[in-house]
N, C-alpha and C positions, 0 to 999 in steps of 0.2 A: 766711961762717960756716965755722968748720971744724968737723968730726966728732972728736967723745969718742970714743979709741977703747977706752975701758973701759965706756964707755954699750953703746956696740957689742958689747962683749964681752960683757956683763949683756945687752941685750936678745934676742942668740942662747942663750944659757944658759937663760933663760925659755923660748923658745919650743921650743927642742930639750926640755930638762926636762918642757913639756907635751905635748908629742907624744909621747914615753919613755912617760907614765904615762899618757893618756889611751887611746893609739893602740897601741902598740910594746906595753908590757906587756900587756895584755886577748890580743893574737893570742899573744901566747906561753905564757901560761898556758891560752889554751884546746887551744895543739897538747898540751902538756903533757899537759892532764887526760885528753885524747882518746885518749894512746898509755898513757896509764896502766897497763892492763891489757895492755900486747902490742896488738901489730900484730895479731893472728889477730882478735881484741876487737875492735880497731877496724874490719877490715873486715867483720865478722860483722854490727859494728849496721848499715854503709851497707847492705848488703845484708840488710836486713831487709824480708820483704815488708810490712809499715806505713810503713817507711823509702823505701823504693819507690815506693810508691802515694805518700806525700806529695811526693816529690820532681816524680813527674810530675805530679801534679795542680798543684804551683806553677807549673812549668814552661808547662803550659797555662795558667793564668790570666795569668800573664805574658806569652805572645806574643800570646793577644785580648785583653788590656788593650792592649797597645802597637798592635796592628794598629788596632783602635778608636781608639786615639786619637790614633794616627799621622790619620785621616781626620780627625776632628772637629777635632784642631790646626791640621792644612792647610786646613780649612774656615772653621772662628772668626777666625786670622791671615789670610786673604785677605779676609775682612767686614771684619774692624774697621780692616784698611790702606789696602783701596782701596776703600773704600765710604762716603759718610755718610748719617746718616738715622738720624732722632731716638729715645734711647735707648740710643746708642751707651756711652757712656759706664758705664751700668747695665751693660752685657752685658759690659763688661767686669772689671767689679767681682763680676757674679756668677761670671766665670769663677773669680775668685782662693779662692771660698768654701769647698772644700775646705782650702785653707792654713789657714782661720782656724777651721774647726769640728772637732771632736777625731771621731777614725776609730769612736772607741766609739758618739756623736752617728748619725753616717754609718751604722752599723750598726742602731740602731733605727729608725733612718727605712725601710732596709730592711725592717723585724719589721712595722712600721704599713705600710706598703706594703703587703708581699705575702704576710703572716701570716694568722693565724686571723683576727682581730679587724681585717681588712680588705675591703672590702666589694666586693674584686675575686677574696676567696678561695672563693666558691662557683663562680664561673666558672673557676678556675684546678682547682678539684677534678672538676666535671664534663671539663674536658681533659686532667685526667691531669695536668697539670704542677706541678713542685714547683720553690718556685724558692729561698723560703727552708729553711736543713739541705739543700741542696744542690749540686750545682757552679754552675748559673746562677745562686746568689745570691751565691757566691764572688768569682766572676768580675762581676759588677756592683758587685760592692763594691769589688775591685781597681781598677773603671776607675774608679770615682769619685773614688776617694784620688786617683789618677793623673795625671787627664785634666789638672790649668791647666799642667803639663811643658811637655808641648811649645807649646803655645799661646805658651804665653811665651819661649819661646825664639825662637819666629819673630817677633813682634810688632816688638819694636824692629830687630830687620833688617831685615824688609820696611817700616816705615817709614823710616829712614834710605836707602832706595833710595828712595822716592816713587814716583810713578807715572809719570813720565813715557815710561818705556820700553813698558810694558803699553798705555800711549793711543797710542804709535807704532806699537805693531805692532796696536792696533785700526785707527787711522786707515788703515793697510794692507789689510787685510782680513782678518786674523788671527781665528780662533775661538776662542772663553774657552778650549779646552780647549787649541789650540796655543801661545795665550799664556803659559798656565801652565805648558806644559810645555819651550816653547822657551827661556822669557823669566825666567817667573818661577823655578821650581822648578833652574836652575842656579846663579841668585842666593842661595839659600836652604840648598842641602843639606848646608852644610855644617853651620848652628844644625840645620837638622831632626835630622842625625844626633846632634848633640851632646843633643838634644833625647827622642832615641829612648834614649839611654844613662841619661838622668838618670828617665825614665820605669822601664827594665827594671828599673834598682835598686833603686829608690822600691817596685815590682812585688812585686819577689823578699823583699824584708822585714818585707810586711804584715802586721799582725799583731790591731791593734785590729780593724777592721769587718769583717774576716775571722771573729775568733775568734765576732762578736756572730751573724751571718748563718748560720755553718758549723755549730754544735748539734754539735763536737767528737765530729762519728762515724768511729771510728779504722778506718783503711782505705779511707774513702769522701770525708768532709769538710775529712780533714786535711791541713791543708799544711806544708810544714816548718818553720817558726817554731812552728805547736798541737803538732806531733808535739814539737817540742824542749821545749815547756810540758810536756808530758804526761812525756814519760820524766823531767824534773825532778822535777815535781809523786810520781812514785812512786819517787825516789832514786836512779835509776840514772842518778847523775850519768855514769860513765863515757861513756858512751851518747848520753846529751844532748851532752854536748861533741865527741864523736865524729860524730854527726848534724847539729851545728853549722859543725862545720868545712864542712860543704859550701856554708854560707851564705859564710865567708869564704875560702873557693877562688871563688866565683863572682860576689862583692865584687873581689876583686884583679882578675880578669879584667875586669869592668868598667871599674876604677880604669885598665888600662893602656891599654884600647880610648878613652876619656874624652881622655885624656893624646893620644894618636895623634891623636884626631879632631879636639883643642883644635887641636895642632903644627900638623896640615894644615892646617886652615884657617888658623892665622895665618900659614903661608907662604905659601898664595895671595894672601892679603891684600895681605902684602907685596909678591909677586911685580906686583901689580896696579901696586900704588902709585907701584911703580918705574919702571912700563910707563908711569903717566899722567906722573913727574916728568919722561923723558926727551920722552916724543912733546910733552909744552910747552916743551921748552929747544931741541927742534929747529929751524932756521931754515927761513921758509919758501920755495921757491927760486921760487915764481911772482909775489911779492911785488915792487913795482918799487924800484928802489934810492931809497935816500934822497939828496936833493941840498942840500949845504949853502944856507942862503941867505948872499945877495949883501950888502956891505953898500955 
């Protein structure tokens, strides 16, 4: 078959032309709107103390979501890989449940949980603890969007490795903890990382069960997506898009870290594979010669 090279020319025209308008325009209209009023403008909103507080309150939700579910990833993926026993199958369809239920959903369940009209909130009030309108219910809602990331990013590695390696070094005498850390977790770091990136991002953009759990108290609640609702919601677009921009300075960063971690890893891969094609094409020299037969 040979290649249309005008199909070819039409099907990169499409795809460049959506990426232009989907991707390319939105970032340059927002640096746009952001420097709109001068540079002095634009640093005056990053450094706003609301602008502040929400930046680090994302910032925190985002590295204990990831730290959380960097554990429970590494946990879920070593059960459902090297383990069977019945129900397996469910636990992993409930991991994906976040994917399929909308963050707003995620955020009432929150409200029914740990709200007034919950039957854990007399016990949460004689301790003093507030979880929803507050950072703990932020940060619970972050992990929950979160959490099937990395999970899924480990699953199909650690099973395309199998187990054979982990029952070698059991048969040896190896302890869970040395296996996992000798054996399995140099097998794996590389999806984890990729895993840990696609988690941060996911983190950093929340915005639904965020907005439901958080009771949008400015200074305290908010995180940088409510803060950018809010300065829209009262028209100082400048502001907003200026406040935004922090979301895609720290989009790119991701985006390049993502790229680096994919490269690595598929060099090692490679590197691997070239390792196992050569050590098979090698001759073996304790082998005894072969001898034609007689006729």
């Amino acid at each position: 078959m040979r290649e249309s090279i005008w199909l070819k020319r039409f099907l990169i025209f499409v795809a460049a032309s959506f990426l232009f308008v989907m991707l390319i325009m939105p970032l340059l209209l927002v640096a746009k709107e952001a420097l709109a009023r001068g540079v002095d403008f634009y640093f005056k909103a990053l450094t706003d103390e609301f602008a502040l507080k929400a930046l680090y309150l994302t910032i925190e939700a985002t590295i204990l979501a990831v730290v959380l579910n960097t554990i429970f990833g590494l946990a879920s993926a070593w059960l459902l890989t090297k383990f069977d026993f019945c129900g397996k199958t469910f636990l992993g369809s409930l991991i994906d449940l976040p994917f399929a239920i909308s963050p707003v959903v995620a955020g009432l369940f929150f409200i029914m949980l740990f709200g007034r009209m919950s039957p854990l909130y007399p016990i949460l009030q004689e301790n003093n603890l507030a979880i929803v309108f507050a950072v703990p219910g932020i940060i619970l809602a972050t992990v929950f969007v979160t959490f099937p990331f990395i999970t899924r990013e480990l699953v199909p590695v650690m099973e395309s490795q199998g187990r054979s390696e982990e029952e070698a070094a059991a048969t040896m005498g190896a302890s869970g903890w040395t296996i996992f850390r000798r054996v399995t977790l140099p097998n794996i770091k590389w999806a984890l990382g990729y895993g840990i990136i696609l988690c941060s991002a996911r983190a950093l953009g929340e915005f639904g069960a965020v907005s439901v759990v958080s009771g949008h108290i400015r200074g305290k609640t908010n995180t940088l997506p409510l803060h950018i609702e809010i300065l829209y919601n009262e028209y100082n677009f400048t502001a907003a898009f200026a406040v935004a921009s922090i979301l895609v300075f720290l989009a790119i960063i991701i985006l390049i870290l993502r790229n680096l971690v994919e490269r690595a890893g598929k060099d090692v891969a490679e590197e691997k594979f070239s390792t196992d094609d050569k050590s098979s094409d090698t001759p073996k020299l304790n082998s005894p010669p072969k001898v034609a037969p007689q006729v």
